[in-house]
C-alpha positions, 0 to 999 in steps of 0.5 A: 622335549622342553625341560618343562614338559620334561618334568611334568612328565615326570611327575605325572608319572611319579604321581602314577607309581606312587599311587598304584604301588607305592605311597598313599598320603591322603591319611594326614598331610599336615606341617610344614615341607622343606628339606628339614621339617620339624613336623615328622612322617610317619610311614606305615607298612603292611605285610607281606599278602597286606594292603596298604588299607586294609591292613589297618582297618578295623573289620566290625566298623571300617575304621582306618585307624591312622587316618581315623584315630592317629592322624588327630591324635598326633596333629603335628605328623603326616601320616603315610601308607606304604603300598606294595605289590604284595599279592602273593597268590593268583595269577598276578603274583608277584616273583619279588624278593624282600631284597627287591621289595626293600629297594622299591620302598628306598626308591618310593619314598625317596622320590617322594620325599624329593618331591615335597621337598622333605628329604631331611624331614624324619620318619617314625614307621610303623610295620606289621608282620614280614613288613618289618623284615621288608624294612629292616632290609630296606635300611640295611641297604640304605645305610650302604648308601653315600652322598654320590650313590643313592644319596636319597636312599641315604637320606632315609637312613639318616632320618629314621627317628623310631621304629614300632614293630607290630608282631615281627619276627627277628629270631628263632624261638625255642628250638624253631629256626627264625626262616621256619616261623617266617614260613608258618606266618606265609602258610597262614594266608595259604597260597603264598609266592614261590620266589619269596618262600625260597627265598626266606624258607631255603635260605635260612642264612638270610633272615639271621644275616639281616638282623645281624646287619641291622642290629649294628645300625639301629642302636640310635633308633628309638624302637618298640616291640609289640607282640601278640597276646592271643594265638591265631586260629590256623585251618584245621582248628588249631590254635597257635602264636604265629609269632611267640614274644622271643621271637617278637622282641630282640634281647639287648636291644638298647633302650627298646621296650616289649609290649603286649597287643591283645590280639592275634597276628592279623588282628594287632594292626587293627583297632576299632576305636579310641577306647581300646587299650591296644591303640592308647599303648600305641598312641602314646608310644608313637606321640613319644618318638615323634616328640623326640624325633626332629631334635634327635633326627638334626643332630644326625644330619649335621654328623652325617653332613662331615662325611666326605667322599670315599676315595676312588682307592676304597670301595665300599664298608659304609656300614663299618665306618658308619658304626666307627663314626657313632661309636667315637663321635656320637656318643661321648662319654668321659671315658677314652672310647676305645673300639676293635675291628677283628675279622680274618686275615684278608677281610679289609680292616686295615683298610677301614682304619685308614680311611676312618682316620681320612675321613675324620682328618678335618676333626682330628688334631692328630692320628697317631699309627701304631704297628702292633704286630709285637712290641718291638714294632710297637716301639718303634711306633711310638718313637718315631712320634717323638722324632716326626711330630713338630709338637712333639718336638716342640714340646721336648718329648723324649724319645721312649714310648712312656715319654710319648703316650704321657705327652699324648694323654696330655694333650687338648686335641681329639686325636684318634690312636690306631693299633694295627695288626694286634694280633698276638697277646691282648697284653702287649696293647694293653701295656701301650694305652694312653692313659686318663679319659681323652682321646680315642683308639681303634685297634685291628686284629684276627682275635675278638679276645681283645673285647676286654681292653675295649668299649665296643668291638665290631666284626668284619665280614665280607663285603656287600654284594654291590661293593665287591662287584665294584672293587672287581671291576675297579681293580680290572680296570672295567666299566662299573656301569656295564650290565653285563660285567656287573653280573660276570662279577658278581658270580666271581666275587660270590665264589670268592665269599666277598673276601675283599682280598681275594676280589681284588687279588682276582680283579688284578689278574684280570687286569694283567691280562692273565684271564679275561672276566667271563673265563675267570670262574672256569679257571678258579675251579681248575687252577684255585691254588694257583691263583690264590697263591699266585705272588704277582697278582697280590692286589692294589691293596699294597697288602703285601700277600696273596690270599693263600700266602696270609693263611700260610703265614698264620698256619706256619705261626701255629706250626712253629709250636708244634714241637713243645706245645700239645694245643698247637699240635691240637690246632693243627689237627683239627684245621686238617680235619674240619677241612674235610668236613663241612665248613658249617656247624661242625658240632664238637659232639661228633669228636666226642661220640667218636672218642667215647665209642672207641673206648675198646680201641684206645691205640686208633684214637686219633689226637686230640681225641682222649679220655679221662680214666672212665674212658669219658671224653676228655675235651682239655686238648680239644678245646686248646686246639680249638681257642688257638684256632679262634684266636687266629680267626681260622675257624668261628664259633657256630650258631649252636653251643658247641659248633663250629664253622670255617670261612670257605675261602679258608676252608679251600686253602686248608686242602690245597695246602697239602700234598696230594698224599696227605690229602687223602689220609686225611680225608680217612682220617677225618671220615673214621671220626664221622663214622665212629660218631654213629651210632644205630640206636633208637632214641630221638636223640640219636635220629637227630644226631643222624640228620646233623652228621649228613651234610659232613657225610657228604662233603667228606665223600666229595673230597675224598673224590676230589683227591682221588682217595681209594675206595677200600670197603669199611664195613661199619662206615657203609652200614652206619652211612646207610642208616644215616642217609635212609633216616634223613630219606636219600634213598639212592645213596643208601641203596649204594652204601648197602649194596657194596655191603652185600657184595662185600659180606657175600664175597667175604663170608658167604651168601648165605652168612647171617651177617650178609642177610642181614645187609640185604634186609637192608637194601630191602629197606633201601628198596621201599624208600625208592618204592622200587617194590618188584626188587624189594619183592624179589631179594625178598623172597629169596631171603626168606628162603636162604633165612629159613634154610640157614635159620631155621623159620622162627629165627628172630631174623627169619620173622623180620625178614619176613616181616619186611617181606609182607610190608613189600607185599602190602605196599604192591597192593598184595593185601591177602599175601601181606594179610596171611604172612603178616599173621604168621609172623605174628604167630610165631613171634608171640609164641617165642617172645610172648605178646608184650615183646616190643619186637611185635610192634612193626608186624603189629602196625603193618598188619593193622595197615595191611587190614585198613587197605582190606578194610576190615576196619574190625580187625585192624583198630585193636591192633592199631591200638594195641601198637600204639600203647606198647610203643609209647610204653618202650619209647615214649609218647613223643617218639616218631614211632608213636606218630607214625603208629598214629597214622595207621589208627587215623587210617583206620577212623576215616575208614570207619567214617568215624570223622570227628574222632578221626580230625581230633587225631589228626590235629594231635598227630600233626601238633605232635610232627610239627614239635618234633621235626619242625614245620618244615619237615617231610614228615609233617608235610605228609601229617598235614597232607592227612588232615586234607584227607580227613576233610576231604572225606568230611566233604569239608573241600574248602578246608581240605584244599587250604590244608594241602595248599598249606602243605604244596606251598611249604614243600615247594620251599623245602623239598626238592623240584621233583621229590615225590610228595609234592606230585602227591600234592599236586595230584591232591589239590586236582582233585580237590578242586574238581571235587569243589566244582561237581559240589557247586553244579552238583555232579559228585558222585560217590567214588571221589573220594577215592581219588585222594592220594597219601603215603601208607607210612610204613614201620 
């Protein structure tokens, strides 16, 4: 094909794309083009489940305000929408992500900016919603970019001037993580896309990862935070603020203002005219940042411009030395600029610091290298300045490290100072800065407790995805364009948590021979230590290490003062312990409940587990264990007040640095302190505590597995772990826990030994969570039988297994039974305890149950009641008893017909779940799942399916494929929907609904 045919087809294919999903330009399109134009672009971006139009118009008069009211508002900017296939319900949604959604708008808008020749042109946008999560990441993955790769992506970055955020959520508010507030904006628009959900909803890490990684490009950015004044009328009725102003705005932003919309979510990217004080507030911030835009944008052209290729050696952390190259070069202050790397051992700082110093050579009259690790080396550093520079020479410098800082202090050139490897006492470097305000000096180190001898300090985490698969496949010497091997190395350098080392330490044995790439993984699980440790294969790095032999030598740091200090002795401790915990939100209240709770058995506590004289926790030993940790970055502070986390890379070697026998007891160890933290109260409190220990629950049971520790019976830890995995509904792994604790009593105190009784009213209770109710029916029976032989039949354990007996009877659909034993229950009860006894209230709610599945709707609404009243009188009104009691009531209202009052409880009952559990939750999922079958029996379908449209589609990101109530659900919106359609061809008859399916909340 000739090449100008070529480029036509082109074209018209660029024109094609663009116009069916990507930009629109035919808003304002005014100045001049070429590469750098002073007239800037300002590029607008809708939501997700938005339109590139309609999302900025104005619903009483049609009025697109950015092409209606912007464009001759700012006559020297181009005004752009920014279109995406962002249709995320119906059969043509789509399966993106926001990671892939950030790519096709890096892609569009290059190839657009390509082709009117406006590359270096700057960019103001304007996002609404999740479109602002959809930009962020685009800018994330654009500042990865380079002059070689994606250079027009790049170019973005480069040219983004400012940023106004229409009611974006960047972070968790109040209690409520930032993924459950992305998944309540979703649910709003009721169906939603599955890929997206999970994306956002499961993967909570993503959304506080991005704006981590956003938030250390955009302090040049000239941003503007909007929120919402008005909250936004849900389905149902209810009123809420999708996203709150904390969420809205982020704290500490520099120069950024907040600012109020007086409107609701959708409506604050809509204005109707030039009268309205919403659209003067933006107009005037937009004419601010596109004034400011070209002059601010050409200076980071010209930086940008300096930056040379990377060398073949390094691979990657653009986004690192980006951030060096503006905190050193462009913002100079008349200070001396001094910036720390920290990270742990193996994440590449050296790395950065020499190739920031390569890039920045043409600039640099000098980089003076300085080995940190102790002040020998230190010294020495400095000495040999004096005999290797021809200045210094020149200049008669002496040869002592005071002569050498004083000479370079002195000096008129920009000279750049690094300390590398100033791990051990902040004070040694402090000791060793050149003096006055020139100059600048990069200091790399494990600790972040540096912070305070510097201006700035910058984390080093593991590499971009994208990199690390590079590096891999450099070091084993592959084709980095392969499909095929990008994807082999991906899953590798996913397993190796993008730890720049280990891939590359892994990319060496690959080259050697030692594994080929597509069975590497499969030797990593049964050979890990071997390979981490492995001396031969350390890497091109020239790191000198093993992955594994770099943690060695930090662990044999802390051992050596083992012997005359207690807070290394500590440190120890708690890195052996957390091993067999999970890596993440390892909160210091589980070695503090373990501590208080075993106050009677002081001699068992374990170190540094202590208590002051009034047997409270004592946390001096714990906390100095924990501060040497940090200060070797062998562990990292968590998310919450408190907690903590531990690299999963490090997290391994912690175990497989111990002999198989130490393994195992310290496995024990560390499962005595989880069980000891439990506790079996009541409170909402301690149903919390029950839900966070869960996930260290089961790591401790994985590796206790994995080492092959024996399985003795601990009574108090298989009774405790039933409660915690009944509370948080594995059904399965209580089961399990409990029965071993009835084989265990039975064959230890008898079959008929109160305490082996009460065991089985707990796999009784275990029975109900499967709703494997012919088991539950049958120990049932038979313990009421051995209760009432050994008991007596009023025993207080006789009536509750009594009680549980008829809730099995209940649940099977046995109302008479259910009816007369729930009664003599109660009878009896009264009598012994009297009619205020809180002991009542399970038997009161599960009859009233069992009366609302009769339909003595007479009989069942006092008890409901009466329930209700005494459990917010003995827990309180906020307690998820009191929900539960509630439904019961609700039950009984739809019963009755009585719909209004029955809607009004149910919009309670939900605000009450969503504020205790969260959205996300299965408990408000079932809540949500209720008020669907208040409308529906309010023949309300249309409001009834978007409820339990709302209700599938959270599920769908939070529940597992095949957890029970999504079939409820489903099964749900099938007849509600066929219910929609006999309304509409009026065929509906009376039994329909009946067909709704709920869960009957028992207690």
């Amino acid at each position: 094909m000739p090449p100008l045919m070529r480029a036509l087809q082109h074209l018209l294919i660029t024109v094609l794309i663009l116009v069916s999903v990507g930009l629109v330009t035919n808003l304002r399109s005014s100045g001049s083009s070429g590469r750098f134009s002073c007239q800037p672009s300002i590029v607008a971006i809708h939501g997700l489940n938005g339109d590139r139009e309609a999302s900025w118009t104005a619903s009483g008069n049609n009025i697109l305000w950015l092409r209606d009211l912007l464009a001759p508002g700012i006559p020297n900017a181009r005004i752009l929408t920014y279109g995406y296939d962002a249709n995320t319900s119906g059969a043509w949604s789509t399966h993106q992500t926001v990671p892939r959604h950030a790519d096709d708008l890096l892609a569009k808008l290059a190839i657009y900016r390509e082709l009117t020749n406006t590359i270096e042109r700057p960019i103001v946008f304007v996002v609404h919603s999740l479109g602002g999560i959809v930009l962020k990441q685009a800018l994330v993955h654009a500042f990865s970019a380079s002059p070689n790769h994606l250079s027009g992506h790049k170019a973005i970055q480069v040219s983004t001037s400012g940023i106004i955020f229409l009611g974006t959520p960047h972070q968790g508010a109040n209690g409520v993580t930032l993924a459950s507030i992305v998944l309540r904006i979703q649910s709003f628009y009721s169906s939603t896309n599955d890929g997206i959900l999970k994306h956002l909803g499961r993967d909570s890490e993503f959304l506080e990862v991005q704006q981590t990684h956003y938030t250390s490009i955009s302090e040049r950015i000239d941003t503007k935070f909007f929120y919402e004044a008005y909250a936004t009328r849900l389905p149902g009725g209810r009123q809420i603020t999708l996203v709150p102003r904390i969420s809205a705005v982020v704290p500490g932003t520099r120069d950024a203002e907040a600012i109020a919309i007086n409107k609701d979510h959708s409506g604050m990217s809509k204005f109707a005219s030039h009268e309205d004080d919403d659209f003067r507030t933006v107009l005037q911030s937009l004419r601010s940042m596109v004034k400011q835009a070209p002059q601010k944008v050409r200076r980071e052209w010209v930086q940008y411009k300096r930056i040379e290729t990377p060398s073949r050696r390094f691979t990657g952390r653009a986004d690192q030395l980006n951030q060096l190259q503006h905190l050193f070069f462009d913002q100079r202050d008349e200070v001396q600029q001094r910036v720390l790397l920290h990270g742990m051992a193996g994440v590449g700082k050296t790395q950065i610091a020499l190739k920031f110093a390569e890039q920045n050579a043409g600039r640099l009259w000098r980089v003076f290298w300085v080995d940190a690790n102790n002040t020998e080396t230190i010294e020495e550093s400095l000495r040999a300045i004096a005999i290797d520079d021809p200045e210094a020479q020149g200049s008669k410098v002496r040869e002592s490290p005071q002569s050498v800082l004083r000479w370079i202090s002195r000096a008129d050139g920009e000279w750049l100072m690094v300390f590398d490897n100033a791990d051990r006492d902040s004070s040694l470097v402090v000791k060793y800065l050149p003096s006055g305000n020139r100059g600048n000096v990069l200091i790399t180190s494990l600790t972040p407790e540096m912070g305070h001898v510097v201006s700035h300090f910058i984390e080093v985490q593991g590499m971009e995805k994208d990199d690390a698969d590079s590096l891999l496949l450099t070091a084993a010497r592959l084709n980095l364009e392969s499909g095929i091997l990008r994807r082999e190395a991906r899953a590798i350098v996913t397993e190796l948590c993008f730890l720049p080392l280990a891939v590359d330490q892994a990319g060496t044995a690959i080259a050697r021979g030692l594994v080929d790439i597509d069975g590497y993984l499969a030797m990593y699980a049964n050979h890990r230590q071997r390979l981490m440790a492995y001396p031969s294969f350390k890497g091109a790095t020239n790191y000198g290490r093993a992955v594994y032999g770099t943690w060695d030598m930090l662990f044999e740091a802390i051992n050596s003062q083992r012997a005359t200090s207690d807070s290394a002795k500590s440190a120890i401790v708690i890195l052996e312990t957390f091993a067999f915990l999970h890596p993440e939100n390892i909160r210091e209240d589980i070695f503090q409940r373990a501590a208080e709770s075993s106050f009677k058995d002081p001699a068992n506590l374990p170190f540094p587990l202590t208590l002051d004289k009034h047997n409270k926790w004592d946390p001096l030993f714990f906390n100095e264990g924990i501060e040497i940790l940090l200060s070797y970055s062998l562990i990292r502070r968590g998310g919450v007040r408190r907690s903590y986390a531990v690299h999963r890379l490090v997290h391994n070697w912690s175990r497989d640095r111990m002999e198989l026998i130490d393994q195992v007891n310290k496995c024990i160890a560390a499962k005595r302190i989880l069980v000891r933290s439990i506790s079996l109260g009541d409170t909402s409190q301690e149903y919390a505590f029950r839900r966070a220990i869960l996930p260290h629950i089961k790591a401790n049971r994985l590796y206790a597995l994995e080492a092959n520790a024996p399985r003795s019976f601990d009574d108090d830890e298989f009774n405790k772990y039933w409660r915690v995995y009944f509370d948080n509904g594995y059904g399965k792994d209580a089961e399990d826990m409990i029965s071993r604790a009835v084989e265990w009593r039975a064959a230890t105190y008898g079959p008929e030994d109160p305490r082996t009784f009460d065991s089985q009213d707990r796999l009784v209770v275990a029975y109900h969570l499967l709703e494997e109710w012919d088991k539950a029916e049958k120990l049932g029976v038979a313990l009421v039988e051995g209760r009432k032989r050994v008991m007596g039949p009023e025993h207080v354990s006789t009536l509750g297994t009594m009680s549980n007996l008829a809730l099995t009877y209940k649940s099977q659909r046995k109302p008479r039974e259910a009816e007369k034993l729930g009664l003599e229950v109660l009878r009896i009860n009264t009598k012994i305890l009297g009619p205020e006894h809180p002991d009542l209230l399970p038997t009161m709610n599960n009859l009233a149950s069992t009366y609302a599945d009769l339909e003595q709707w007479q009989d069942g609404e006092p008890l409901a009641l009466r329930a209700i009243e005494m459990t917010k009188s003995t827990v309180g009104a906020d307690h998820p008893r009191t929900v539960i009691r509630k439904l019961v009531l609700l039950r009984i209202y739809i019963g009755q017909g009585r719909l209004d009052v029955a809607e009004e409880l149910a919009l309670e009952i939900l605000g009450m779940s969503e504020e205790l559990y969260g959205l996300d939750n299965p408990m408000t999922l079932m809540c949500m799942s209720y008020l669907g079958m208040v409308y529906f029996h309010q023949r309300n379908t249309a409001k009834a399916v978007e409820v339990i449209e709302q209700a599938l589609t959270i599920g769908q990101a939070v529940l597992e494929p095949d957890h029970p109530d999504l079939l409820r659900f489903q099964v749900n919106l099938e007849h509600l929907r066929r219910q929609k359609t006999e309304d509409v061809v009026g065929t509906a008859g009376e039994d329909s609904k009946d067909e709704f399916v709920y869960r009957r909340w028992n207690t």
